[in-house]
PyMOL CGO cylinders between C-alpha atoms (Angstrom):
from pymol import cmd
from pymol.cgo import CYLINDER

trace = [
    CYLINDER, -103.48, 119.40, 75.00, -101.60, 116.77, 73.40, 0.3, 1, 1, 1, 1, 1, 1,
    CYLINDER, -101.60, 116.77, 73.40, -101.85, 112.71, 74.58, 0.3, 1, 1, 1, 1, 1, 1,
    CYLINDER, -101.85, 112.71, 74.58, -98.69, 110.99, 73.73, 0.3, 1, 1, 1, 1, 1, 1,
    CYLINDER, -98.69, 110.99, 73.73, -98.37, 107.58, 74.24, 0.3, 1, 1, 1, 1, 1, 1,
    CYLINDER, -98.37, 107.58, 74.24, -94.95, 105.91, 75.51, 0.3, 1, 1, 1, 1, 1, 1,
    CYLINDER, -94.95, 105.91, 75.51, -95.68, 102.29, 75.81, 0.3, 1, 1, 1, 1, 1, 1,
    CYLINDER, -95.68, 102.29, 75.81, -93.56, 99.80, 73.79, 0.3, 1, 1, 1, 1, 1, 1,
    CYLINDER, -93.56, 99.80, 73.79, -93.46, 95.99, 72.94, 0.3, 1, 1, 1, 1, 1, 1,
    CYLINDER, -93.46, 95.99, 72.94, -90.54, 94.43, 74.78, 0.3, 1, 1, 1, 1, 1, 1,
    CYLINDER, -90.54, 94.43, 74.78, -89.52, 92.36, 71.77, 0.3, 1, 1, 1, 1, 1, 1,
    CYLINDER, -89.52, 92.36, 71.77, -90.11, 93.59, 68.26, 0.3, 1, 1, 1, 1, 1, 1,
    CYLINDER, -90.11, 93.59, 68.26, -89.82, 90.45, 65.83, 0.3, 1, 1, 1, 1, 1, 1,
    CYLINDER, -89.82, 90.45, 65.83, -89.75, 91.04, 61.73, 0.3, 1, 1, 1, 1, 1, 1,
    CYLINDER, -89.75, 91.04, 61.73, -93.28, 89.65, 60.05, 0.3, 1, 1, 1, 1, 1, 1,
    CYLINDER, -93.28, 89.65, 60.05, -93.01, 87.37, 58.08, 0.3, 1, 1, 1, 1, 1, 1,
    CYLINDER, -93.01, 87.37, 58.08, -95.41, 84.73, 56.84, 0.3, 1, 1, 1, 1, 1, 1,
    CYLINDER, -95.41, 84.73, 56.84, -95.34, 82.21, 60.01, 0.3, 1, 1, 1, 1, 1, 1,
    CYLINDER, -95.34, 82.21, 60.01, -95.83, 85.01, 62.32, 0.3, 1, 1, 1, 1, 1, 1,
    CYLINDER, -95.83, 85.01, 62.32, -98.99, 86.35, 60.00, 0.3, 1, 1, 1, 1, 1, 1,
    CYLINDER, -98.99, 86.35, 60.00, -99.92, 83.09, 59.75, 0.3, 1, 1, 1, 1, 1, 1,
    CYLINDER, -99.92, 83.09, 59.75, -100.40, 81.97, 63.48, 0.3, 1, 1, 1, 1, 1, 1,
    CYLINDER, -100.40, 81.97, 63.48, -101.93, 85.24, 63.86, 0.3, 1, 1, 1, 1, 1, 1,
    CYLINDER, -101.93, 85.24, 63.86, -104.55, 84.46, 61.61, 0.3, 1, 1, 1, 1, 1, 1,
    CYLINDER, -104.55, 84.46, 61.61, -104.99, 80.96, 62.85, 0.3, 1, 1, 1, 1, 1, 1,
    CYLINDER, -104.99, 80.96, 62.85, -105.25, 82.27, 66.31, 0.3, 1, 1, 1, 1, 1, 1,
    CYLINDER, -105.25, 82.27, 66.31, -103.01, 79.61, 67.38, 0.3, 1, 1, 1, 1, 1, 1,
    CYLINDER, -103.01, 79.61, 67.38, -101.45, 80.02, 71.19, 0.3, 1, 1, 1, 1, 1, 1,
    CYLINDER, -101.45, 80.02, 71.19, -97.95, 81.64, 71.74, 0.3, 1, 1, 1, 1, 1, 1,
    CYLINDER, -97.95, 81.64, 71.74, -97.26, 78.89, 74.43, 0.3, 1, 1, 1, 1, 1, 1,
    CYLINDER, -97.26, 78.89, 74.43, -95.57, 76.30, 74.82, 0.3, 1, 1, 1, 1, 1, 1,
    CYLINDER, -95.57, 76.30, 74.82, -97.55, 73.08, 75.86, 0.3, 1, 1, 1, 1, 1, 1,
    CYLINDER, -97.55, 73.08, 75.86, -97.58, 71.47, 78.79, 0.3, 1, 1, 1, 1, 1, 1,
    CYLINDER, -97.58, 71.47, 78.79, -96.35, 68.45, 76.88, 0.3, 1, 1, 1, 1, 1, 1,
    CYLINDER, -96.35, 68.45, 76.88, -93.87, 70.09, 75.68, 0.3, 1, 1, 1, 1, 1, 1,
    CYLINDER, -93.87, 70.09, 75.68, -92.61, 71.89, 78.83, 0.3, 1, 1, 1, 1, 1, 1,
    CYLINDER, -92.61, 71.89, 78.83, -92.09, 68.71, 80.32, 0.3, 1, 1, 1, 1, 1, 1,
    CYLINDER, -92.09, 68.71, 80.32, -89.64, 66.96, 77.79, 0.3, 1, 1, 1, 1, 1, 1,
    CYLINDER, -89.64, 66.96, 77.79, -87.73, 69.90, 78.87, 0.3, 1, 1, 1, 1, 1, 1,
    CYLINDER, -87.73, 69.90, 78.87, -87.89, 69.80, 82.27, 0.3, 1, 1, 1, 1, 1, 1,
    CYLINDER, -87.89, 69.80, 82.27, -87.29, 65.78, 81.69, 0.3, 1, 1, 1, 1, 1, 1,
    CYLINDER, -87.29, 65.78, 81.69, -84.12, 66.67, 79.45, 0.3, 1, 1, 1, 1, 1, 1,
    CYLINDER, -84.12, 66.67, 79.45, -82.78, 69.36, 81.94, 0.3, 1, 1, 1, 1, 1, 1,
    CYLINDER, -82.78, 69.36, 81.94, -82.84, 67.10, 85.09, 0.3, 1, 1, 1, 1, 1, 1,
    CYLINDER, -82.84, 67.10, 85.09, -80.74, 64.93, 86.43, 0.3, 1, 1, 1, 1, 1, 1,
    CYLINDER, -80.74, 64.93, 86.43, -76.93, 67.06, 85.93, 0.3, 1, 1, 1, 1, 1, 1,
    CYLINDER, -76.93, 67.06, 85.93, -75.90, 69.84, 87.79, 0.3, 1, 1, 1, 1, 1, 1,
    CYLINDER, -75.90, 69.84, 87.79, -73.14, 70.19, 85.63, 0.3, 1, 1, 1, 1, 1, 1,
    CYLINDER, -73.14, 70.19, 85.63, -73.58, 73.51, 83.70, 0.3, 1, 1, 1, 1, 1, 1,
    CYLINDER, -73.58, 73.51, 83.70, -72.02, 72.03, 80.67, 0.3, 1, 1, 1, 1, 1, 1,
    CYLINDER, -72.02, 72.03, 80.67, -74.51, 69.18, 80.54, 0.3, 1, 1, 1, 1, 1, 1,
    CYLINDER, -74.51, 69.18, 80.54, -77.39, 71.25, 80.94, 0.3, 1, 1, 1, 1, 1, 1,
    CYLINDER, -77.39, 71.25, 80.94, -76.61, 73.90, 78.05, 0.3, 1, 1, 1, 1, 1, 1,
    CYLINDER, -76.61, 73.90, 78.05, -75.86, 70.97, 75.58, 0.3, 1, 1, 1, 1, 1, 1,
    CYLINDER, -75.86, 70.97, 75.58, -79.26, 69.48, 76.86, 0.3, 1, 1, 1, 1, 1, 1,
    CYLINDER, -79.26, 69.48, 76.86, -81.02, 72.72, 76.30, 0.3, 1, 1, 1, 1, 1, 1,
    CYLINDER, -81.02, 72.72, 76.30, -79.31, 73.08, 72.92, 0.3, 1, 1, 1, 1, 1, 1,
    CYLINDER, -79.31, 73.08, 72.92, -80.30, 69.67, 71.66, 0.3, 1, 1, 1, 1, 1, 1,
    CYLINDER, -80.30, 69.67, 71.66, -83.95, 70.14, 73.12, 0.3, 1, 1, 1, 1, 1, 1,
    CYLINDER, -83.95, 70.14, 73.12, -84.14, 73.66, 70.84, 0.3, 1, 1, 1, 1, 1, 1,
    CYLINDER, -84.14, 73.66, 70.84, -82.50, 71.84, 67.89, 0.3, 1, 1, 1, 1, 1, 1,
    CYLINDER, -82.50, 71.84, 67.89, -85.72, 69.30, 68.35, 0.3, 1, 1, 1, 1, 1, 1,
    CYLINDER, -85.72, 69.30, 68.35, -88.27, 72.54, 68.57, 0.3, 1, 1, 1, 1, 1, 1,
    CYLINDER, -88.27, 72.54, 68.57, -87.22, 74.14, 65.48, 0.3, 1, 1, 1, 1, 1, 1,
    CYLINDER, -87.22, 74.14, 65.48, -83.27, 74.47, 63.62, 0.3, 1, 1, 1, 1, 1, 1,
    CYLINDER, -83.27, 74.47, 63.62, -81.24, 76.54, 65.28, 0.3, 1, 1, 1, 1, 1, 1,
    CYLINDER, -81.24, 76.54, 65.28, -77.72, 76.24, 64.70, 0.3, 1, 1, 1, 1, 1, 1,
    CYLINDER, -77.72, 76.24, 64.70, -76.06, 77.53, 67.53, 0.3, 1, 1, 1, 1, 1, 1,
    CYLINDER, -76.06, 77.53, 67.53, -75.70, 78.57, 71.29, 0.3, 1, 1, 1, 1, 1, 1,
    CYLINDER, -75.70, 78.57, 71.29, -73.40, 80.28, 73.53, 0.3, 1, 1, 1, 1, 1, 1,
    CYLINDER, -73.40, 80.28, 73.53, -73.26, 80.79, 77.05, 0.3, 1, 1, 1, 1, 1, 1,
    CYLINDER, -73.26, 80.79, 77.05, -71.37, 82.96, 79.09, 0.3, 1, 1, 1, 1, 1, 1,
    CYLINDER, -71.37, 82.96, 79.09, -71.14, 83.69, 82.92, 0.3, 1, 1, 1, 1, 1, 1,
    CYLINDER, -71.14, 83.69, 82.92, -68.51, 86.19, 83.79, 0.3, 1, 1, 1, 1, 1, 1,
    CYLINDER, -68.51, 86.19, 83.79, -68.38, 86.00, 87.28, 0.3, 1, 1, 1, 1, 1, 1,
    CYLINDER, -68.38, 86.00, 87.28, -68.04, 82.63, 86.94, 0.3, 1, 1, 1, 1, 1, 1,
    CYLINDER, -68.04, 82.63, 86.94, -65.25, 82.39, 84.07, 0.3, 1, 1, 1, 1, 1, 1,
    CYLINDER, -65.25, 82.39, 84.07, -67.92, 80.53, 81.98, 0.3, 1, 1, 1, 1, 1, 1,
    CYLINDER, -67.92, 80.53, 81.98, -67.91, 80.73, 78.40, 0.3, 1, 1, 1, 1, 1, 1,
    CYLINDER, -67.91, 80.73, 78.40, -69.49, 77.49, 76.07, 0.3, 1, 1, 1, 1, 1, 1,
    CYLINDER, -69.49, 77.49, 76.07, -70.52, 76.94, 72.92, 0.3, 1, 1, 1, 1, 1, 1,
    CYLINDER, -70.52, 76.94, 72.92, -72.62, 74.49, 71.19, 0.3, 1, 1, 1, 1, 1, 1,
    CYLINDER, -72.62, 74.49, 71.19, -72.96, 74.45, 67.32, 0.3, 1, 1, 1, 1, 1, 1,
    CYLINDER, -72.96, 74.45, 67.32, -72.02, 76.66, 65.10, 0.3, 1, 1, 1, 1, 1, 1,
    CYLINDER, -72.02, 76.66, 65.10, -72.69, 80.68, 64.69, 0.3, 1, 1, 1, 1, 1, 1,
    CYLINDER, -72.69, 80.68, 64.69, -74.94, 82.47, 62.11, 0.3, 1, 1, 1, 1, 1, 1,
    CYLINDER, -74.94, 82.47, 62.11, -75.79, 86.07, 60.67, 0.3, 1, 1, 1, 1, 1, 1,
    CYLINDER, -75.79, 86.07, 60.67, -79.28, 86.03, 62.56, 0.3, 1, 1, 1, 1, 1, 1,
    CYLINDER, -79.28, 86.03, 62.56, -78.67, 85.65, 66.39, 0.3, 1, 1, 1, 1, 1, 1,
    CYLINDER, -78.67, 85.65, 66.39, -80.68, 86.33, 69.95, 0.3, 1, 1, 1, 1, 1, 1,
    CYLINDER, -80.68, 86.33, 69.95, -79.46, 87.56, 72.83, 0.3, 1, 1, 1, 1, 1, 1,
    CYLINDER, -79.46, 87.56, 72.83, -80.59, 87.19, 76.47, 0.3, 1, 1, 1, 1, 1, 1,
    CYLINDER, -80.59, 87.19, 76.47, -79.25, 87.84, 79.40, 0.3, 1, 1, 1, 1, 1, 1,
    CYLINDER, -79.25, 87.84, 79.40, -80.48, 85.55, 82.19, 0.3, 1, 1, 1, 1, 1, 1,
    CYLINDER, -80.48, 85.55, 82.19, -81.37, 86.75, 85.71, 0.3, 1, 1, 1, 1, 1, 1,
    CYLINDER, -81.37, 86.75, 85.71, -83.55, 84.79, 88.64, 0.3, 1, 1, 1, 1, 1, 1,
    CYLINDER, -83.55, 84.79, 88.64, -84.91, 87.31, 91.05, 0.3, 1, 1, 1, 1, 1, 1,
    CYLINDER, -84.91, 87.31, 91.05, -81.91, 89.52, 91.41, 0.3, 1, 1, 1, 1, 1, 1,
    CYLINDER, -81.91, 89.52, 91.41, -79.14, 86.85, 90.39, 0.3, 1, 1, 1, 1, 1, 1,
    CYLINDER, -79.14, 86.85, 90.39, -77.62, 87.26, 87.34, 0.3, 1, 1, 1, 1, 1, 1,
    CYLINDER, -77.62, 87.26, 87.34, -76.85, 83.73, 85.96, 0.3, 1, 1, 1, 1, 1, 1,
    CYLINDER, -76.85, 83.73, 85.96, -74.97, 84.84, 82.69, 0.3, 1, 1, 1, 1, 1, 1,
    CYLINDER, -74.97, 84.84, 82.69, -75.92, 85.59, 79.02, 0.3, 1, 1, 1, 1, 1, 1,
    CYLINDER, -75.92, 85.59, 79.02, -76.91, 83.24, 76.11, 0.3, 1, 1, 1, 1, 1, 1,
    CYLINDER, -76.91, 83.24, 76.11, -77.31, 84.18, 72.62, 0.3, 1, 1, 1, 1, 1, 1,
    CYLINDER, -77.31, 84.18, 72.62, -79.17, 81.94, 69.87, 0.3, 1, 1, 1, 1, 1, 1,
    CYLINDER, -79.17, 81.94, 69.87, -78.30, 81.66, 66.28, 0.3, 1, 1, 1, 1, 1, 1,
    CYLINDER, -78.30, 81.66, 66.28, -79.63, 80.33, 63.12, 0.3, 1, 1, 1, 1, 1, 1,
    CYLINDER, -79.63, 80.33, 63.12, -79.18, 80.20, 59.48, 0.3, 1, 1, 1, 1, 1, 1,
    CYLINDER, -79.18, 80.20, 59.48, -82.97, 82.04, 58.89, 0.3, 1, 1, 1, 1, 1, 1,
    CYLINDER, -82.97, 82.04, 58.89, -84.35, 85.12, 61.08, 0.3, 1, 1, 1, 1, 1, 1,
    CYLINDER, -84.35, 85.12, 61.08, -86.74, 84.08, 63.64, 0.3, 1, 1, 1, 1, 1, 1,
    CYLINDER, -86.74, 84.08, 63.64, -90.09, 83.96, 63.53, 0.3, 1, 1, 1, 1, 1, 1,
    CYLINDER, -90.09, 83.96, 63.53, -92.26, 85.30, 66.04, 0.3, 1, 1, 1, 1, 1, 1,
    CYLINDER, -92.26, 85.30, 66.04, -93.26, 81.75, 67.33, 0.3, 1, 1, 1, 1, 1, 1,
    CYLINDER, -93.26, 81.75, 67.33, -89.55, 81.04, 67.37, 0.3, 1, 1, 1, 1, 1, 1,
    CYLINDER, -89.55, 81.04, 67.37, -88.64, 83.89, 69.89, 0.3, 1, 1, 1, 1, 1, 1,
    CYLINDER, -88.64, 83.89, 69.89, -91.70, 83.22, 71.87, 0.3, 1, 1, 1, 1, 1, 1,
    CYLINDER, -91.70, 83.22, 71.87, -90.72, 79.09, 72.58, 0.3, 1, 1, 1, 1, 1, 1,
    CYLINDER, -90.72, 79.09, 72.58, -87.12, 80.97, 72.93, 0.3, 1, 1, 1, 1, 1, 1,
    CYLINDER, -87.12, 80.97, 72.93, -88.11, 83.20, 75.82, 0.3, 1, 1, 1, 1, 1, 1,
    CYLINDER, -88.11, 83.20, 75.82, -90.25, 80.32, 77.69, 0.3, 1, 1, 1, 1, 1, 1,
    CYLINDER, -90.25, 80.32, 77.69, -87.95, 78.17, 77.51, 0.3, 1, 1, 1, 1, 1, 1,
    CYLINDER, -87.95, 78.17, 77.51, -85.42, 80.09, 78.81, 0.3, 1, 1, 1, 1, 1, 1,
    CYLINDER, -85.42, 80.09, 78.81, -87.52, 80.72, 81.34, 0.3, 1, 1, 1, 1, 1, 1,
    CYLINDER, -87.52, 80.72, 81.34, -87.52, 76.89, 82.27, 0.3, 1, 1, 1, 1, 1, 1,
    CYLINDER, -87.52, 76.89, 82.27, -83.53, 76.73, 82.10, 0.3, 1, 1, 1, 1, 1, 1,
    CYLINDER, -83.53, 76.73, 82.10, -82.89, 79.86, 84.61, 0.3, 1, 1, 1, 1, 1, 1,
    CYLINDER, -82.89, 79.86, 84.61, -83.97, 77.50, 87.33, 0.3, 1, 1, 1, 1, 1, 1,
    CYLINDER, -83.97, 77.50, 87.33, -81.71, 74.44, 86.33, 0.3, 1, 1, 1, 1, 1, 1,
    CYLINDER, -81.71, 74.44, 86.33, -79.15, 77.26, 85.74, 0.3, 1, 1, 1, 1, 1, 1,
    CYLINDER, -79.15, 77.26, 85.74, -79.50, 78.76, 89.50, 0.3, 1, 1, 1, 1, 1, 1,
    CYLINDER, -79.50, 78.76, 89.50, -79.14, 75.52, 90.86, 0.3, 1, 1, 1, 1, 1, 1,
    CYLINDER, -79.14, 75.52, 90.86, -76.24, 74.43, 88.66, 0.3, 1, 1, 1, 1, 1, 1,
    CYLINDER, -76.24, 74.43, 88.66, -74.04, 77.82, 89.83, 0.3, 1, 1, 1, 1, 1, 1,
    CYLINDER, -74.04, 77.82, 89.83, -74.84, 77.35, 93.37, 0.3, 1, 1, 1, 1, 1, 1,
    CYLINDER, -74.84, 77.35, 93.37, -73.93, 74.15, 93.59, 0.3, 1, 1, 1, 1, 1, 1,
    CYLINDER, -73.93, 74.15, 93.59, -70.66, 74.58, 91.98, 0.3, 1, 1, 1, 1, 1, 1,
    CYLINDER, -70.66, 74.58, 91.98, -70.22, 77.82, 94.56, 0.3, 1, 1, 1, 1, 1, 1,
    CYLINDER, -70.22, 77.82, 94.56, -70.99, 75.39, 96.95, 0.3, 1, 1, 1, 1, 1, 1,
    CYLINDER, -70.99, 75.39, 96.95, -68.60, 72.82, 96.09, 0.3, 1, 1, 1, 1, 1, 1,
    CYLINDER, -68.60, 72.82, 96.09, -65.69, 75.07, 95.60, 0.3, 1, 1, 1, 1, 1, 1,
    CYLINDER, -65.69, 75.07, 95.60, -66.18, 76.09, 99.62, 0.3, 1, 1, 1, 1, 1, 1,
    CYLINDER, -66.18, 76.09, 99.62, -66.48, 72.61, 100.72, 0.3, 1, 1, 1, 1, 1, 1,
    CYLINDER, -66.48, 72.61, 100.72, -63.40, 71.42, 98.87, 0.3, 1, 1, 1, 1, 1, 1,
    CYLINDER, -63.40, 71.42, 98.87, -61.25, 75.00, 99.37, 0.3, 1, 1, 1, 1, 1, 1,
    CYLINDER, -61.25, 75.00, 99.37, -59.81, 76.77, 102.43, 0.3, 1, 1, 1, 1, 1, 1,
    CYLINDER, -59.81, 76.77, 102.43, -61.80, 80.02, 102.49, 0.3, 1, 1, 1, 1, 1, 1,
    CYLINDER, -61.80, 80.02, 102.49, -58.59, 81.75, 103.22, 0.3, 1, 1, 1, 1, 1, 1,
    CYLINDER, -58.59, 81.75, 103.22, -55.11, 80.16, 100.83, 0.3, 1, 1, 1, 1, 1, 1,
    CYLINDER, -55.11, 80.16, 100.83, -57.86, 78.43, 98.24, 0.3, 1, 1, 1, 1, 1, 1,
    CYLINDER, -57.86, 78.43, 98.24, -56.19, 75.57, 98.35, 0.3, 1, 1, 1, 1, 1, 1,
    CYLINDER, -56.19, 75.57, 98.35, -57.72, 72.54, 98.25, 0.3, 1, 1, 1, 1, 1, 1,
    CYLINDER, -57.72, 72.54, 98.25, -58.86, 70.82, 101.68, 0.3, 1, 1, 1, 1, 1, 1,
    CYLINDER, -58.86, 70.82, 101.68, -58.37, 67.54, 103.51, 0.3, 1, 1, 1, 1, 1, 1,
    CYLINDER, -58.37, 67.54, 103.51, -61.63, 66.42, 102.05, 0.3, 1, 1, 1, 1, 1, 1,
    CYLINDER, -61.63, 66.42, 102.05, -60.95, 67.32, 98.49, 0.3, 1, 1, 1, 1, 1, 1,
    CYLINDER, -60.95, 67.32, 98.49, -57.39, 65.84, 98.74, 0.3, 1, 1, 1, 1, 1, 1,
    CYLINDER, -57.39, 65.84, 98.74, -59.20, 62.30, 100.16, 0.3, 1, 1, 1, 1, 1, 1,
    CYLINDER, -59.20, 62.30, 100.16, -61.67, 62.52, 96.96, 0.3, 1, 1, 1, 1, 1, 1,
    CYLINDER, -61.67, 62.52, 96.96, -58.64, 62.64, 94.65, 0.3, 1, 1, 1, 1, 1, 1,
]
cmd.load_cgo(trace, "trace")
């Protein structure tokens, strides 16, 4: 009898030399706690979707150079950009329990190392949170200042113009 084994890595990165190299140093995958909190730091304070991907974006371009971002929400008729797009790109599509919150996608001028796509995927793991609460609260303003049943705006939106 034959064992065959089925298990795969969920992300396959190129080697290269950084990726040997922290291998060899044994240096963590993670991101510090340090460093976690600049980005929770950066990422509060807006609830503006907007905001918060050009905060995200200029907190990555501090981590290492990436060139550009691009977010997209469907359902919500989302679709931003930040820099500038490259031949080597990542793609991710963001979900929070069983929300979806949208899709980014990553670019640079120079593939990703391995550390690159792990500080990537941890800190996008950070920004689904800010993102949830970003898309509900827009949800939720558009029933406070909408009649559920024309869509046109309210009393209360009409006195806040």
């Amino acid at each position: 009898m034959k064992k065959v084994s089925s298990i795969k890595p969920a992300i396959m990165a190129p080697k290269n030399q950084a990726a040997e190299s922290n291998s060899a140093k044994n240096e963590p995958l993670v991101l510090s706690e340090g460093t976690q909190l600049q980005l929770h730091q950066r990422l509060t304070g807006t609830l503006d979707t907007s905001s918060l991907i050009n905060r995200f974006y200029g907190w990555l371009i501090e981590q290492h150079s990436i060139t550009g971002i691009d977010y997209v929400h469907p359902d919500e008729n989302l679709v931003l950009s930040a820099g500038s797009k490259q031949q080597h790109e990542t793609h991710y599509v963001l979900r929070l329990e069983k929300h979806y919150l949208g899709e980014i996608t990553i670019s640079n001028q120079k593939p990703f190392s391995e550390q690159d796509l792990f500080t990537q995927k941890q800190s996008i793991d950070i920004l689904v949170y800010y993102l949830k609460n970003s898309i509900d609260y827009q949800a939720l303003e558009k029933i406070a200042f909408h009649d559920a049943l024309t869509g046109v705006m309210n009393r209360t939106a009409l006195d806040e113009l």
